[in-house]
N, C-alpha and C positions, 0 to 999 in steps of 0.2 A: 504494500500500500504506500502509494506516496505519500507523505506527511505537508509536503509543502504547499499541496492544492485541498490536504483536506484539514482546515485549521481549525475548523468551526464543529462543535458537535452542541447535540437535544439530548437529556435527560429524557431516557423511555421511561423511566418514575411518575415523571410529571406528566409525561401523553397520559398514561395509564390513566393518572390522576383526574386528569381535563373529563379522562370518558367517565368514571365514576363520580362523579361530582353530578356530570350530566345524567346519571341512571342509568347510563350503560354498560354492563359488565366488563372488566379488562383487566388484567393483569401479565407483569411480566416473568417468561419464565424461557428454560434454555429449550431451543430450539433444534441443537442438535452440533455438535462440534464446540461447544463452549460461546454457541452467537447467544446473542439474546433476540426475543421479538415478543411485542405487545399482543395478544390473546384478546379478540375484544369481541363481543355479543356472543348470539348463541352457538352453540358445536353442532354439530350434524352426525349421522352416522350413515356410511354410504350402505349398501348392499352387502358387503363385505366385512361390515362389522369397524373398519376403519372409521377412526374418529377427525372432523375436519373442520377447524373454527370459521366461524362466519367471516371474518377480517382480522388482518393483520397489520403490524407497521413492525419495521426492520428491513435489513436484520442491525443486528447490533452485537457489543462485547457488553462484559461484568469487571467491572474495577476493583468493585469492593469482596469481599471473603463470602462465601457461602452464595454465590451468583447475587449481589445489590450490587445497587452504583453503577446502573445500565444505562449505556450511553451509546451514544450512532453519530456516523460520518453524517451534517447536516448533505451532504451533496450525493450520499449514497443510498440513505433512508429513503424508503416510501409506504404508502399503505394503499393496499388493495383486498378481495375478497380473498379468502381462504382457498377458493375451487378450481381457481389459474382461470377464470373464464373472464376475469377482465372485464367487466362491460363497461362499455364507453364511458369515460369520463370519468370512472371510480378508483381510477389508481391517482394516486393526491403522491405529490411531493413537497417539501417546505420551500417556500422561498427565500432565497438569501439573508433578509431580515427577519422572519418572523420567529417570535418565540415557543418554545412549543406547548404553551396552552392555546396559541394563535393555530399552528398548524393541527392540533388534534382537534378543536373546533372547527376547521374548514374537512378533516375525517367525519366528524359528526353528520356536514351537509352534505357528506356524502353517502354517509346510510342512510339517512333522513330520503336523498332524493332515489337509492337503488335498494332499497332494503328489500321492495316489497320483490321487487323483481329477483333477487339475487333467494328468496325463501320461494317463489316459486318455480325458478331453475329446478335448485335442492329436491321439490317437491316433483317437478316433472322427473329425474333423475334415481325419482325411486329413496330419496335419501329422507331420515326422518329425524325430527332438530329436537333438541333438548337441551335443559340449561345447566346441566352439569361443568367442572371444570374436566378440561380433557383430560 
């Protein structure tokens, strides 16, 4: 990773934060190789029994002992759904200035505008959602 384009990093603490403050489930947790990545609304379960959260933001690392003090390349972060289906417009990156209670709220208006659509994807897909943590 170059250091010298990526100066700037987000507290996934405080994303996490943004969305539970707003009533929306999230928390952050390892994702697989020691990243981090924010866990946010409902989980799903495909056919298969695999478990698949509704959206993400990440990926990211852990600073602090025991995976806390989750932080992200502000220029590498993004969030999008859980299902890689991508739809239009829902994958949100931060803007150069913004804070990230700024960028988890602009994630907000993004499930606010794709939520219904992206539960009935899930739902055409055979997949059935629950609000367990995965």
């Amino acid at each position: 990773m170059n250091t010298e384009t990526n100066t700037e990093t987000l507290s996934l603490e405080s994303i996490a934060a943004e969305f539970n403050a707003a009533g929306v489930p999230a928390y952050v947790a390892q994702s697989g190789g020691g990243c981090a990545t924010v866990y946010v609304g409902p989980w799903y379960r495909d056919a298969e029994g695999d478990q698949i959260p509704a959206w993400m933001v990440g990926p990211g690392w852990f600073d602090g002992p025991n995976e806390t003090q989750a932080n992200c390349w502000r220029d590498e972060v993004s969030f999008g759904d859980g299902f890689g289906i991508l739809i239009p417009n829902a994958l949100v990156a931060p803007t150069d200035d913004e804070t990230a209670g700024a960028f988890a709220r602009r994630c907000l208006a993004a499930i606010a505008e794709h939520g219904t659509d992206l539960a009935e994807r899930a739902a055409d897909c055979g997949w059935n959602s629950y609000n367990g943590i995965g």
